[in-house]
C-alpha positions, -999 to +999 in steps of 0.1 A: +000+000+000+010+032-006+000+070-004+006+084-032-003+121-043-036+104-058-043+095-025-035+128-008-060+147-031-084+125-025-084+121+015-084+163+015-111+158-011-131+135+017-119+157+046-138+186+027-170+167+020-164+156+058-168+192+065-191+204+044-215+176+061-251+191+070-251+215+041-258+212+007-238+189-013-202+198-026-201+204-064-168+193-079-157+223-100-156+239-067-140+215-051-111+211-081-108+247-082-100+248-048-076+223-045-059+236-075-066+207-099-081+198-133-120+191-131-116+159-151-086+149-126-113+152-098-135+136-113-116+106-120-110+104-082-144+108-070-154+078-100-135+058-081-147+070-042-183+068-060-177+030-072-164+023-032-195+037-020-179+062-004-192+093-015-227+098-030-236+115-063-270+138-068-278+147-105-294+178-119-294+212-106-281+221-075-262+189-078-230+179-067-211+150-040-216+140-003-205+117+019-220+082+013-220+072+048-210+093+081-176+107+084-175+085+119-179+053+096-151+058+063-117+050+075-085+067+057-074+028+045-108+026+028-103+062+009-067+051+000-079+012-012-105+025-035-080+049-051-050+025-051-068-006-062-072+005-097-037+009-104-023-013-078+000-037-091+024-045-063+003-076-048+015-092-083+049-078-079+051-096-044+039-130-059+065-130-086+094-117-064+123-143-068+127-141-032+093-155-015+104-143+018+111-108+011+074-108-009+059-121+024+078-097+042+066-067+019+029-084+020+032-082+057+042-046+061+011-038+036-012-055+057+004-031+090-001-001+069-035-011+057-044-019+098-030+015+110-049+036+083-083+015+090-079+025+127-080+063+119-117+076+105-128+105+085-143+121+110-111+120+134-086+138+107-113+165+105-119+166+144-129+212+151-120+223+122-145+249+110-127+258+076-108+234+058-074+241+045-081+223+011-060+241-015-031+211-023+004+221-027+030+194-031+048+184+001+026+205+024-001+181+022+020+154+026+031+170+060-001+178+070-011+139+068+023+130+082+014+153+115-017+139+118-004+102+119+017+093+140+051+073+135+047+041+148+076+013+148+067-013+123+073-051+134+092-069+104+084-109+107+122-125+118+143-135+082+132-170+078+159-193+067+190-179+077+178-152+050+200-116+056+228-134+081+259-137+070+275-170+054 
């Protein structure tokens, strides 16, 4: 798993809808204008937070995006999976890796990642906020994620084998 800059956009993308719960929907020319990005780029993000069932689309006039489901209840794993998942081609990566161990190993510290990013919700990154920062400039939202999570050490499974010792 990884977050890439598709996946940035797209949690500050959530974390506005987050906040914007209670009003109207969220239209997503505003939305890309805001964030400084191409309409059809936003777009393709929200097709794919639409096809997780994440976010909710209402047609016509006055239309625009909401949150399919509370803020409480969308995890930051989810929003990164149903970005990542269409393009995601490390899980075949780690099955053809000459080395089985090192693709378990690299499976394993997925499935950490994946664990620590289900445990934080939507609605915990947005917390008081009354105004969302949501304009995206490269390396400050990637600091501003990195603030809100927390380094934790990550537990590597023991090299199996005699794998990584000396001969």
């Amino acid at each position: 798993m990884k977050l890439t800059t598709q996946s940035q956009r797209a949690i500050m993308a959530m974390m506005a809808l987050a906040l914007h719960t209670g009003r109207k929907v969220l239209r997503l020319s505003t939305l890309a204008k805001e964030q400084g990005i191409s309409l059809s780029y936003m777009e393709q993000l929200f097709y794919n937070l639409r096809h997780a069932g994440l976010v909710e689309g209402i047609r016509g006039p006055g239309g625009g995006y909401r949150l399919g489901r509370p803020s409480g209840h969308i995890s930051v794993a989810e929003i990164v999976h149903a970005i990542e998942s269409a393009q995601d081609d490390s899980e075949q990566e780690r099955k053809t890796h000459p080395t089985k161990e090192v693709g378990n190993i690299l499976s394993a510290l997925d499935d950490q990642i994946y664990d620590f990013l289900d445990g934080i919700s939507l609605e915990s990154l947005v917390g008081d906020h009354k105004q969302p920062d949501i304009s995206y400039r490269p390396g400050k939202t990637a600091r501003m994620i990195a603030r809100m999570i927390p380094a934790l050490p990550v537990r590597l499974p023991k090299p199996a084998l005699g794998l990584g010792q000396p001969a």
